[in-house]
C-alpha positions in Angstrom: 61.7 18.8 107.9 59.9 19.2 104.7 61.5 22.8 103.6 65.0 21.7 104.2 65.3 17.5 104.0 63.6 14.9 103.3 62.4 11.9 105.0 62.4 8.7 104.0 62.3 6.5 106.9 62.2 7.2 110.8 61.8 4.7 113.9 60.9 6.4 117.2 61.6 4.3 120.8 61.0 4.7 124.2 65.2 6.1 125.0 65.9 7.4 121.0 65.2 7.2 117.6 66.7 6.3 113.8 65.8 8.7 110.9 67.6 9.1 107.8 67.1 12.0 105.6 68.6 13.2 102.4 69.1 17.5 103.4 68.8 19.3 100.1 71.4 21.2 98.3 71.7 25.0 99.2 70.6 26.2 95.8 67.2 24.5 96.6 66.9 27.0 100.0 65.6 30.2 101.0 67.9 30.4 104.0 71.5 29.2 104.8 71.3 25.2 105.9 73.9 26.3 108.5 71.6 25.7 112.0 68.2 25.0 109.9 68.9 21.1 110.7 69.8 21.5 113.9 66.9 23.8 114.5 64.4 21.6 112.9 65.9 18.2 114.8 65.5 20.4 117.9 61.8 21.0 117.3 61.3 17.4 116.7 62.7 16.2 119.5 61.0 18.3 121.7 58.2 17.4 120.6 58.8 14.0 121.1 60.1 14.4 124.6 57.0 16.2 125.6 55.0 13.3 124.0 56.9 11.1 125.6 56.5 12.1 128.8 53.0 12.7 129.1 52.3 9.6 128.3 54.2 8.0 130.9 53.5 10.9 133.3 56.9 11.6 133.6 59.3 14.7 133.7 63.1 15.6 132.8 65.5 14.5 129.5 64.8 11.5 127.5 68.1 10.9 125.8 71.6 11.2 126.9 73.8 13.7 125.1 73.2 15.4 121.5 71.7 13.5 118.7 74.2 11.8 116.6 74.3 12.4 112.9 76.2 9.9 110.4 76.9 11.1 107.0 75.5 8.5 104.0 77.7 8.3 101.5 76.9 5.7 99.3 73.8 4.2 98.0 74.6 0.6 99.4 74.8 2.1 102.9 71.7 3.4 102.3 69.8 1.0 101.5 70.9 -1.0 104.2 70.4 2.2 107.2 66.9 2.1 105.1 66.4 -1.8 106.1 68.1 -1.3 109.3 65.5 1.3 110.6 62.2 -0.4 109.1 63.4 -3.5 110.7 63.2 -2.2 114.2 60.2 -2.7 116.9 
């Protein structure tokens, strides 16, 4: 995610996952943002599901539907998705 966000806190669990990122501005880009995050998410969930299922030897989808993204907009809800995702197993 590097080139296009960055991360500042992620929790992954067995059936999905919490990571908020802050995408940077255009200006800061090579490339048009339109698709890069979906692109990138893609990869990383791949990855994940591939992970996921060789280790419990198991084959198929992990999550139900798309990934859902919600749009921070302000620095209170921030810092409380921040808490809210390092407080999780």
């Amino acid at each position: 995610m590097a080139p296009i966000a960055e991360l500042f806190a992620y929790c992954l669990l067995p059936n999905h996952f919490h990571q908020l990122l802050s995408i940077k501005d255009q200006g800061d880009l090579e490339d048009s943002r339109e698709g890069l995050v979906s692109a990138k998410s893609g990869t990383f969930l791949g990855t994940y599901v591939k992970a996921i299922n060789h280790r419990y030897k198991r084959t198929g989808s992990l999550f139900e539907g798309r990934y859902q993204r919600q749009v921070i907009g302000s620095e209170n809800l921030f810092l409380n998705t921040l808490v809210y995702i390092h407080q999780n197993p």
